[in-house]
C-alpha positions as CSV (number, residue, x, y, z in Angstrom):
1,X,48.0,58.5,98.8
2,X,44.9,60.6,98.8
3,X,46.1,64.3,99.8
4,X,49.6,63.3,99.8
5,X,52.0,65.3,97.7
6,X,53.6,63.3,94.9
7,X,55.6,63.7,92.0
8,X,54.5,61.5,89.0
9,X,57.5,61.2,86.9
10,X,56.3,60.3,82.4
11,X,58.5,60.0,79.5
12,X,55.3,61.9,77.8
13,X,56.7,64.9,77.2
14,X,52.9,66.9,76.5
15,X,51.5,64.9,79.6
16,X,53.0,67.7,82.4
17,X,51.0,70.4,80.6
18,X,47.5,68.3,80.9
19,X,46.6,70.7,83.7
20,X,46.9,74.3,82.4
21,X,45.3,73.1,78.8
22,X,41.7,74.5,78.3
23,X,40.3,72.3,75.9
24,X,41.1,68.1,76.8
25,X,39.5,65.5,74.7
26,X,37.2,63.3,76.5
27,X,40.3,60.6,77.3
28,X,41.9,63.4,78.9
29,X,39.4,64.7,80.8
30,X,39.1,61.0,82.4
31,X,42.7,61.1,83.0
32,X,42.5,64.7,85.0
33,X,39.2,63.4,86.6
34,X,41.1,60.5,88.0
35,X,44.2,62.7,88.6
36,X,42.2,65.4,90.7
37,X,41.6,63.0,93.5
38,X,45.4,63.5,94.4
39,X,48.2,66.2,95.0
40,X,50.9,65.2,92.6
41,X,52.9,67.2,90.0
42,X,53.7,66.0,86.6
43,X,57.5,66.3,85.9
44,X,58.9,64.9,82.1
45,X,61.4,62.8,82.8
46,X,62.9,60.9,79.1
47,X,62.5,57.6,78.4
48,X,66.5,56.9,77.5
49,X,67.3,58.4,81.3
50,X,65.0,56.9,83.4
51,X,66.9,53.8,83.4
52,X,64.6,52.3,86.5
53,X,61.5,51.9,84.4
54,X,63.3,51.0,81.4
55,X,64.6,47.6,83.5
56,X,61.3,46.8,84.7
57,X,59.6,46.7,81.4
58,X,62.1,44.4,79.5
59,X,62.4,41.1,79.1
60,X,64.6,38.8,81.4
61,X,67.4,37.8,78.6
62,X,67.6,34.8,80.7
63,X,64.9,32.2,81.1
64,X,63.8,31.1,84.4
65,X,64.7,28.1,86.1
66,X,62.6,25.0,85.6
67,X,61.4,22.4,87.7
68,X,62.4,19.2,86.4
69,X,61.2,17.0,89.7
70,X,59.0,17.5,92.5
71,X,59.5,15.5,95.5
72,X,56.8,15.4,98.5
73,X,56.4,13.5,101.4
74,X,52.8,12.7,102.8
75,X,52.2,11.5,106.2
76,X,50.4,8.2,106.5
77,X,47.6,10.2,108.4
78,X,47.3,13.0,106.2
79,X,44.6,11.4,104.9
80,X,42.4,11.3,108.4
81,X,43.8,14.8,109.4
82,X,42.4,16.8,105.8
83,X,38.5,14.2,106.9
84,X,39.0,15.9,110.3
85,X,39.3,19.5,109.3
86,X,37.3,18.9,106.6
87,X,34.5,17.6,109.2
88,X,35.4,20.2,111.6
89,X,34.6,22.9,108.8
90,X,31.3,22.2,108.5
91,X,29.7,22.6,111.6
92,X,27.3,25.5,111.8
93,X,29.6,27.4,114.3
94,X,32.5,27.4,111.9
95,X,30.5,27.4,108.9
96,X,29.2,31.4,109.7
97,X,32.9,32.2,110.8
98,X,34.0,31.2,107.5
99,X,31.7,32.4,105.2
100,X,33.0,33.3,101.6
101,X,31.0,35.9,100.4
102,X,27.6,34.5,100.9
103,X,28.9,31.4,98.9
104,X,28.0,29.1,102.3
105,X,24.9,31.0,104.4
106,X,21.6,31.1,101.9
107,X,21.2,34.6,103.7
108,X,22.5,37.3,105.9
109,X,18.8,37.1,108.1
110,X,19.2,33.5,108.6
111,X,22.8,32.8,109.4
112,X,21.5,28.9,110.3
113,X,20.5,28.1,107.0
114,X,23.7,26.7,105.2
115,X,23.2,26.6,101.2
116,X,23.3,23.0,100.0
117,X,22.6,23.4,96.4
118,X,26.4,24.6,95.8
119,X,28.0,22.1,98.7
120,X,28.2,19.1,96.7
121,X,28.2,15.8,99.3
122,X,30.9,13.0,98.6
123,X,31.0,9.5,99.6
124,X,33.1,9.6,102.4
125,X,30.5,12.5,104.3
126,X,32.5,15.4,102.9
127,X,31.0,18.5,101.4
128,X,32.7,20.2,98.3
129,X,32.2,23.5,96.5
């Protein structure tokens, strides 16, 4: 959106003039600050018309649905397939492709050294976060 021309439509009435004022407090001159970075125009538009924005910021007058019951059907070797990938995941070739920001490599120079202190080991030869 930077450079684009916009128009920013507000039911503020005093916000369309922000730009020709001479003095701005300092919340205003954030706002203009932030505003500069982009080509839009300010247009008042009243609260009671703009119907659009009036819809989106109510409250549904009906509640949602609820789930009563949840039904789910497991495999009998879902079990062996989540050890497999799980396994599969922490070899040092897949362990550097899947780095989570830093959380698994110790360091960007040494892409080898996997951090242990935050993979927990479990009994069955898995490694958690």
């Amino acid at each position: 959106m930077v450079g684009t021309k916009c128009t920013v439509f507000t039911d503020h009435k005093s916000l369309q003039h922000i730009l020709d004022q001479k003095e701005l407090n300092m919340m205003q001159r954030r706002w203009l600050e932030l505003l500069s970075d982009y080509n839009c125009k300010i247009r008042y538009h009243p609260g009671k018309a703009n119907v659009v924005a009036d819809a989106l910021s109510r409250k549904e007058r009906e509640p949602p649905l609820r789930v009563r019951a949840l039904v789910m059907t497991i495999g009998l070797d879902l079990p062996r397939q989540i050890l497999y990938a799980q396994n599969e995941a922490r070899k040092p070739e897949n362990i550097k492709e899947e780095d989570v920001g830093g959380m698994l490599v110790e360091n960007s120079k040494d892409p080898e050294k996997v951090r242990k202190e935050k993979l927990e080991p479990r009994t069955d030869g898995t490694l958690c976060l």
